[in-house]
N, C-alpha and C positions, 0 to 999 in steps of 0.2 A: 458801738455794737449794741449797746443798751437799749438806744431806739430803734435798733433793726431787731428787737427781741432773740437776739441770738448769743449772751453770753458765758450760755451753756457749750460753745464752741473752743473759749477761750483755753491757751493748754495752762494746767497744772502742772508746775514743778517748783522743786527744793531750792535751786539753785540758778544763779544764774550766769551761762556761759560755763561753769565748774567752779567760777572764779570767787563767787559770792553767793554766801549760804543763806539760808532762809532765816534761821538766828540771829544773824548777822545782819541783816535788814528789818529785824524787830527788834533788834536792838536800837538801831536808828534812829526808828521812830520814836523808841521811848524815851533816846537819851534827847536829840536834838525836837521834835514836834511836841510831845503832848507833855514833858518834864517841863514845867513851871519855869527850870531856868536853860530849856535849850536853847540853840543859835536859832533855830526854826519858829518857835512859840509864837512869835507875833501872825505867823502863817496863818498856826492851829488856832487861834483867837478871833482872827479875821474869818476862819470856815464858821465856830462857832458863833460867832455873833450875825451871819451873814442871810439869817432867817429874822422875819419880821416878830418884831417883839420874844425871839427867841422861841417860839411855837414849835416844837417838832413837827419835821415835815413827814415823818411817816404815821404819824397817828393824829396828830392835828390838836393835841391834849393838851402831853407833858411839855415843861420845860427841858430845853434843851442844855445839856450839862457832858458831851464827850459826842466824840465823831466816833461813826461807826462805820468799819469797812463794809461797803454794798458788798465788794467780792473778800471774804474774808481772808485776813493776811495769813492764818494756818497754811492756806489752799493756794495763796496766789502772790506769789513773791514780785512780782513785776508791780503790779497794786500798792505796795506795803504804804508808800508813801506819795503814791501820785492822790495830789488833790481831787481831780473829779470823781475816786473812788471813798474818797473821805466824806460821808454826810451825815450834817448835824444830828443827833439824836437824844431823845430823852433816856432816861436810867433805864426805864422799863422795857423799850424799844429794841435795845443796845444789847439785854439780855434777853429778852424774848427769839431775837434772830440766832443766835451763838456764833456757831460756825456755819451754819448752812452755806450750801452754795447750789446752784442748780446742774444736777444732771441733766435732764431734759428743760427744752424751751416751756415749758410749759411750769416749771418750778422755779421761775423765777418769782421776784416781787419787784414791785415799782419803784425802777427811779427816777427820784423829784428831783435830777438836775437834766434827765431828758424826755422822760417819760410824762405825758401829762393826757390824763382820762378825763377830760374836763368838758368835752364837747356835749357829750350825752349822759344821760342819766342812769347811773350804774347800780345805784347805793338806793336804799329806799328804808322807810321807819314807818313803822304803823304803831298807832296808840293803843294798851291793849284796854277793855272794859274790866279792869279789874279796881280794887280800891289799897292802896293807893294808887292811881293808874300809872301804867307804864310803859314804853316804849322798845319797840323788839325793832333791831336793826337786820337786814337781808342783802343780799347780792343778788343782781339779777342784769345781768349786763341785756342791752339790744340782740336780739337774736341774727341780726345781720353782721354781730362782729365775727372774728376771727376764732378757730378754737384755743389761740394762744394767747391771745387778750381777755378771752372769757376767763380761763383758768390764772393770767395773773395777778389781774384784780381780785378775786378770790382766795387765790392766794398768799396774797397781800394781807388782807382783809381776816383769815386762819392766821398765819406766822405772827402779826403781834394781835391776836386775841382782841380784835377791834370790837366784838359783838358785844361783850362786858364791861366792856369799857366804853361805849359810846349808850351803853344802856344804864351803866350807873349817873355817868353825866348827866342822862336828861331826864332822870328820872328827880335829880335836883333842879334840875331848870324849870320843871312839872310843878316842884314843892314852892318855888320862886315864883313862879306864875301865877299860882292859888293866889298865895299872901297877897301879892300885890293886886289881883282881882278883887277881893274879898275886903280889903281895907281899903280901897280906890272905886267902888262899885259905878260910882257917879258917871266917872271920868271916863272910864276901861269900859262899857255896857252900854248897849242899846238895845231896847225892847223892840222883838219880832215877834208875829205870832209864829208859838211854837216854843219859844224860850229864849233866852239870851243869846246874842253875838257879840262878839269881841269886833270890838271897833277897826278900821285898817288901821290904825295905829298900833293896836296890842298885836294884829296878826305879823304886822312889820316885823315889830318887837321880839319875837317869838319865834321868828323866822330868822334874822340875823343871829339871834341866841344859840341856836339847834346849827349852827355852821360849823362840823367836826370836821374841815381838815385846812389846813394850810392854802397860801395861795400858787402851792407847788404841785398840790392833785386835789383842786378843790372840789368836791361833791357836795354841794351844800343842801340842805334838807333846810328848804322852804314850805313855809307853810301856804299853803295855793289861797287863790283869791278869798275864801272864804271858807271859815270850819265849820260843821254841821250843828255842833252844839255843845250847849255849856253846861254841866249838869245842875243843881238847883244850890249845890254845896260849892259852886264856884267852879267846880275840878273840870278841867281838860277831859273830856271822855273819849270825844272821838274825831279826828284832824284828820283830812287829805295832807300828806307831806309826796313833795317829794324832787 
């Protein structure tokens, strides 16, 4: 149902059948899945580790250190413990979501075990001209998509506060670029008229670096065939990404 964006459909309740409480299946979980010495644990081990390099798949950042219910087990007893509900997440992630769950198709967020935004270009970064300069991250899905695709990515993108966090990252990636500009001039630079460009090596470089999410909703923020300019201090000033 995830990838028919409909799991604001799914019913909510306590219990299930009368027979089995909602307690009682969170109990379960904690005693047999995520307790260190459940029967289950080698499950919980296998979902954790089951992300490349451990990368959380909802922010593309953190390390990955606990699953987090896509449909929270507060709200959704049948879920508590089915694995495809269970997805890797980092600390921040994990609390960032809480309990949410979607009323409308339109509040949901994306999931990286069905859901994949990967075909087109959703996600966009512009450099700004400031000093030190910095990068401001935006949503801006294709105007041909769907009103419920535009709004989950989005809301994806809101629920874990990707804008600050994919701004402070590159905003190190920026400070890592200089140094290594500025101390490599030789190697990293070729004189145009006009000013310096970064060689297709450093743009490569630069472009793999700035790839903030996983290979489960990848939006990678490449840097295009070529950046406009370098300023005279080495700094990154102004990059087509996208």
């Amino acid at each position: 149902m995830a990838a028919l964006r409909c799991l604001n459909l799914i019913e909510r309740r306590d219990s299930i059948e009368g027979q089995v409480s909602l307690a009682e299946m969170k109990d379960l979980y904690k005693r047999s899945l995520s307790s260190r010495t459940g029967i289950a644990r080698d499950i919980y081990d296998e979902l954790v580790s089951s992300v490349p390099y451990r990368t959380c798949p909802l922010c593309g950042v953190g390390v990955v250190s606990t699953l987090d219910h896509h449909l929270p087990q507060s709200q959704y007893i049948d879920f508590v413990v089915t694995p495809i509900n269970l997805v890797p997440a980092c600390a921040d992630c994990n609390k960032a979501k809480l309990a949410r769950y979607p009323r409308l198709a339109e509040e949901q967020t994306i999931h990286p075990y069905f859901e994949c935004f990967t075909e087109e270009t959703w996600l966009f970064a512009e450099v700004l001209h400031v000093s030190p300069p910095a990068v401001r991250f935006s949503v801006n899905p294709p105007p041909h998509w769907n009103d419920i695709d535009r709004a989950i990515v989005r809301r994806h993108f809101t629920t874990f506060k990707l804008a600050s966090l994919f701004t402070s990252n590159a905003a190190s990636e920026l400070s890592d670029l200089r140094f290594h500009l500025v101390q490599r001039p030789a190697e990293n630079l070729t004189s145009i008229p006009g000013g310096p460009l970064p060689t297709q090596r450093s743009v490569r470089t630069i472009g793999l670096r700035t790839s903030v999410f996983s290979r489960y909703l990848r939006a990678d923020l490449q840097v295009v065939k070529r950046t406009t300019f370098l300023s005279d201090e080495g700094w990154l000033t102004k990059a087509a990404l996208r």
